[in-house]
LOMIDO-848152 format. One record per residue: residue number from 0; x, z, y of N, C-alpha, C, O, CB in turn; residue in three letters. Coordinates in pm, whole numbers, plus 50000, padded with zeros to 5 digits. Glycine has a CB too. Layout:
+------+-------+-------+--------+--------+-------+---------+-------+-------+--------+-------+-------+--------+--------+-------+---------+-------+
! loke ! neast !   nup ! nnorth ! caeast !  caup ! canorth ! ceast !   cup ! cnorth ! oeast !   oup ! onorth ! cbeast !  cbup ! cbnorth ! marza !
+------+-------+-------+--------+--------+-------+---------+-------+-------+--------+-------+-------+--------+--------+-------+---------+-------+
!  NUM !     X !     Z !      Y !      X !     Z !       Y !     X !     Z !      Y !     X !     Z !      Y !      X !     Z !       Y !   ALA !
...
+------+-------+-------+--------+--------+-------+---------+-------+-------+--------+-------+-------+--------+--------+-------+---------+-------+
END
This chain:
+------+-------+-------+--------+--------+-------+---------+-------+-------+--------+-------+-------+--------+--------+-------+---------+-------+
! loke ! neast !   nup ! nnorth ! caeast !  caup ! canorth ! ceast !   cup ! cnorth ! oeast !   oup ! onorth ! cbeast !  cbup ! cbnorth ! marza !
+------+-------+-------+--------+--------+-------+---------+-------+-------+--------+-------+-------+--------+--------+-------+---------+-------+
!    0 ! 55520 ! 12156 !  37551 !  55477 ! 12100 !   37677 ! 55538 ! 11960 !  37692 ! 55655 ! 11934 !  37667 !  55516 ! 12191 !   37796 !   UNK !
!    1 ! 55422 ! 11852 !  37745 !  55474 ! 11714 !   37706 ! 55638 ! 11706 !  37849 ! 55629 ! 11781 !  37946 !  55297 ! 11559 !   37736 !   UNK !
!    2 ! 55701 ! 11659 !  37843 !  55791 ! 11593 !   37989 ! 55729 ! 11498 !  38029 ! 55776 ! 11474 !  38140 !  55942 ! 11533 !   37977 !   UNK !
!    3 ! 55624 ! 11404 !  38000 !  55614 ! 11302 !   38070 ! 55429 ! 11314 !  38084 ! 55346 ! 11358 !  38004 !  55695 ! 11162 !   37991 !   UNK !
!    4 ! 55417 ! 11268 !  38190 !  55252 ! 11266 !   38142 ! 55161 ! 11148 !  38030 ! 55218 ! 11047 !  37990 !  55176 ! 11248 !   38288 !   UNK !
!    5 ! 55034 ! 11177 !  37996 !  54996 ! 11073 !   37879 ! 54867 ! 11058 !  37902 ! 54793 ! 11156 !  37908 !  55021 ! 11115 !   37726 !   UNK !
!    6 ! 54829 ! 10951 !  37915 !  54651 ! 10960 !   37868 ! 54573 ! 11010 !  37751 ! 54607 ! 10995 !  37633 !  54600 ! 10837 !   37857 !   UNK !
!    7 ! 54448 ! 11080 !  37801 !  54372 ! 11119 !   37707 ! 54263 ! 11120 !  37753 ! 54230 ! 11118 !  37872 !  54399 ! 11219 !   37653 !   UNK !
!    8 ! 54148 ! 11129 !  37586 !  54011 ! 11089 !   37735 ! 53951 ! 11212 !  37620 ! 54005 ! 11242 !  37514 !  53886 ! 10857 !   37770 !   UNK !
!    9 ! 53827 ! 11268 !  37676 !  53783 ! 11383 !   37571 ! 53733 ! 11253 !  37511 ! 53723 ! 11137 !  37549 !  53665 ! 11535 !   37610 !   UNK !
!   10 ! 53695 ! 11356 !  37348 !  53627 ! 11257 !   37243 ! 53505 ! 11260 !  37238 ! 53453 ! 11198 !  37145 !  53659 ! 11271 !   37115 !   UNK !
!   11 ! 53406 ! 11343 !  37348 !  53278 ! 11319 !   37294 ! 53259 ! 11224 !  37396 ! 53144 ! 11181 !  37384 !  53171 ! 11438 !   37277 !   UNK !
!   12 ! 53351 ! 11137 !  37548 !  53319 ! 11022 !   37584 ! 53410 ! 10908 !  37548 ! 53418 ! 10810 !  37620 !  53300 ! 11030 !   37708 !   UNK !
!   13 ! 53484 ! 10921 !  37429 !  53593 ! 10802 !   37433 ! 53633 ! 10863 !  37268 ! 53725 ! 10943 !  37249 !  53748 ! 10807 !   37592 !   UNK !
!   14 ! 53569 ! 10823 !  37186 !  53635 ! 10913 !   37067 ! 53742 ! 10859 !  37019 ! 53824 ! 10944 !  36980 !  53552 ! 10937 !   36947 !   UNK !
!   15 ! 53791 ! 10696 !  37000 !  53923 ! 10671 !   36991 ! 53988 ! 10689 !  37054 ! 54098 ! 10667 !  37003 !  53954 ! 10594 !   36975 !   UNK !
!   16 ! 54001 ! 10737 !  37201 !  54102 ! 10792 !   37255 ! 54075 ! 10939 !  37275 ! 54084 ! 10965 !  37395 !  54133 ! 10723 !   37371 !   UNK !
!   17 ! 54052 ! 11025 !  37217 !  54019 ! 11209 !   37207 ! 54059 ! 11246 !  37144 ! 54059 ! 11369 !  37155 !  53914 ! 11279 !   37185 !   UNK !
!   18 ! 54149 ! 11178 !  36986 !  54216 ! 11212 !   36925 ! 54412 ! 11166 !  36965 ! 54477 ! 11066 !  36996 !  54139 ! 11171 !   36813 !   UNK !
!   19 ! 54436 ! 11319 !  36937 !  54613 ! 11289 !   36984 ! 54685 ! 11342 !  36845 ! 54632 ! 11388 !  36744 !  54685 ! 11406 !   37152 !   UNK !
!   20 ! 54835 ! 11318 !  36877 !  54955 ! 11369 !   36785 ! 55092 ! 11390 !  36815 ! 55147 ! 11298 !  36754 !  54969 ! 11293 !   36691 !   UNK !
!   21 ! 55153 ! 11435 !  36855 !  55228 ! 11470 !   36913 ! 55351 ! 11490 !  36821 ! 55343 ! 11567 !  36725 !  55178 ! 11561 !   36978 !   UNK !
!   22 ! 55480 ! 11412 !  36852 !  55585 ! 11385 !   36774 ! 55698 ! 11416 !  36848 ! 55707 ! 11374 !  36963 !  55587 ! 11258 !   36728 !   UNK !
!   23 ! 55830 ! 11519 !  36774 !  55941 ! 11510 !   36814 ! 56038 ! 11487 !  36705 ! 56030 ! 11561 !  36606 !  55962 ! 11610 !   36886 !   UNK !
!   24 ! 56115 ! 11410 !  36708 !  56260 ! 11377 !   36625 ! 56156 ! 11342 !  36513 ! 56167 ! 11424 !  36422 !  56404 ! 11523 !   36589 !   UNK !
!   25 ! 56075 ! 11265 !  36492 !  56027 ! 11188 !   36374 ! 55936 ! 11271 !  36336 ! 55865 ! 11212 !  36255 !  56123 ! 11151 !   36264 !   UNK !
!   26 ! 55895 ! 11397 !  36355 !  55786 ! 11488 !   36283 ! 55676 ! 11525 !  36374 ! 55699 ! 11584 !  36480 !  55847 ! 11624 !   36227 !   UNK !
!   27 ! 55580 ! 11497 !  36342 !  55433 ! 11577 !   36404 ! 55449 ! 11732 !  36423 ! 55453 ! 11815 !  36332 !  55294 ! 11561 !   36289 !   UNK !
!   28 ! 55462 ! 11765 !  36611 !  55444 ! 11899 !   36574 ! 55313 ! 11970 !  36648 ! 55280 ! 12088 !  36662 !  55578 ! 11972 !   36608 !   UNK !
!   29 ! 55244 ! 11823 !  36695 !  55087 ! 11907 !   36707 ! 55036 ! 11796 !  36704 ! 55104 ! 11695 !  36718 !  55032 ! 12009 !   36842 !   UNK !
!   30 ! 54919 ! 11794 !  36688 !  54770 ! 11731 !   36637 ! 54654 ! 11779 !  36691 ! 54645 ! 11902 !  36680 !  54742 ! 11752 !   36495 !   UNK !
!   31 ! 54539 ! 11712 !  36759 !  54414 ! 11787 !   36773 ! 54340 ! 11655 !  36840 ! 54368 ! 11536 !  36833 !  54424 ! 11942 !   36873 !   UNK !
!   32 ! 54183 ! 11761 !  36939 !  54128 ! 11654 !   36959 ! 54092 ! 11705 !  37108 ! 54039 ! 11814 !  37125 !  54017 ! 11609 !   36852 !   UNK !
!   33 ! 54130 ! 11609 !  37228 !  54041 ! 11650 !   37344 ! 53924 ! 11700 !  37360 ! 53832 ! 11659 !  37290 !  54023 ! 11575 !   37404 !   UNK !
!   34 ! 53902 ! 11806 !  37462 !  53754 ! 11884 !   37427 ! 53771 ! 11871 !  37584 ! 53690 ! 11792 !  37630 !  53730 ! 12067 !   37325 !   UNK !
!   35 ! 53820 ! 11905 !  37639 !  53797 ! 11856 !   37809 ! 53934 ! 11872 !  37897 ! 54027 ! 11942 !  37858 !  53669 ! 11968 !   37895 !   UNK !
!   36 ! 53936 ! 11798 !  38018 !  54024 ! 11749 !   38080 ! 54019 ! 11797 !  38215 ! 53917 ! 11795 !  38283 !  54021 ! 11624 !   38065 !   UNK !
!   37 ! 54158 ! 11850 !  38263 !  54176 ! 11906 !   38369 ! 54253 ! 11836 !  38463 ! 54364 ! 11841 !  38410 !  54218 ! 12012 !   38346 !   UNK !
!   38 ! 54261 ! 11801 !  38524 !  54340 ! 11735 !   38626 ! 54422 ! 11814 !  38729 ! 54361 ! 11883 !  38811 !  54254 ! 11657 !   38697 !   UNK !
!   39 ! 54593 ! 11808 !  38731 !  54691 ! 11886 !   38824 ! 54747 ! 11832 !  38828 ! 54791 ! 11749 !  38748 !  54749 ! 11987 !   38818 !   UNK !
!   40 ! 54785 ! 11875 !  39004 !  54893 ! 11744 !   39055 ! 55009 ! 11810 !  39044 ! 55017 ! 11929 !  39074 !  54880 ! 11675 !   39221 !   UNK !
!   41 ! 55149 ! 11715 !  38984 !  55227 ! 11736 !   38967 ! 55319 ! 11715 !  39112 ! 55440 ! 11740 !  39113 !  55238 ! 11685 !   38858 !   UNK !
+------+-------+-------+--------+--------+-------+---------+-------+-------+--------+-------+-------+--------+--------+-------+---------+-------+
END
């Protein structure tokens, strides 16, 4: 679960931004691709 929030847009309206990667201490520990977006208020 991220701590901070991040942009993302799904990829079938923004395909360079629908793809993510997700890094801690120098290593990828997830990868994928937006498929749809939910919005909650923190």
């Amino acid at each position: 679960m991220p701590t901070k929030p991040f942009v993302v847009e799904k990829a079938k309206d923004f395909p360079q931004l629908g793809r993510f990667a997700i890094r801690d201490m120098g290593q990828t520990v997830a990868a994928g691709m937006c498929i749809d977006v939910e919005k909650k208020e923190m």
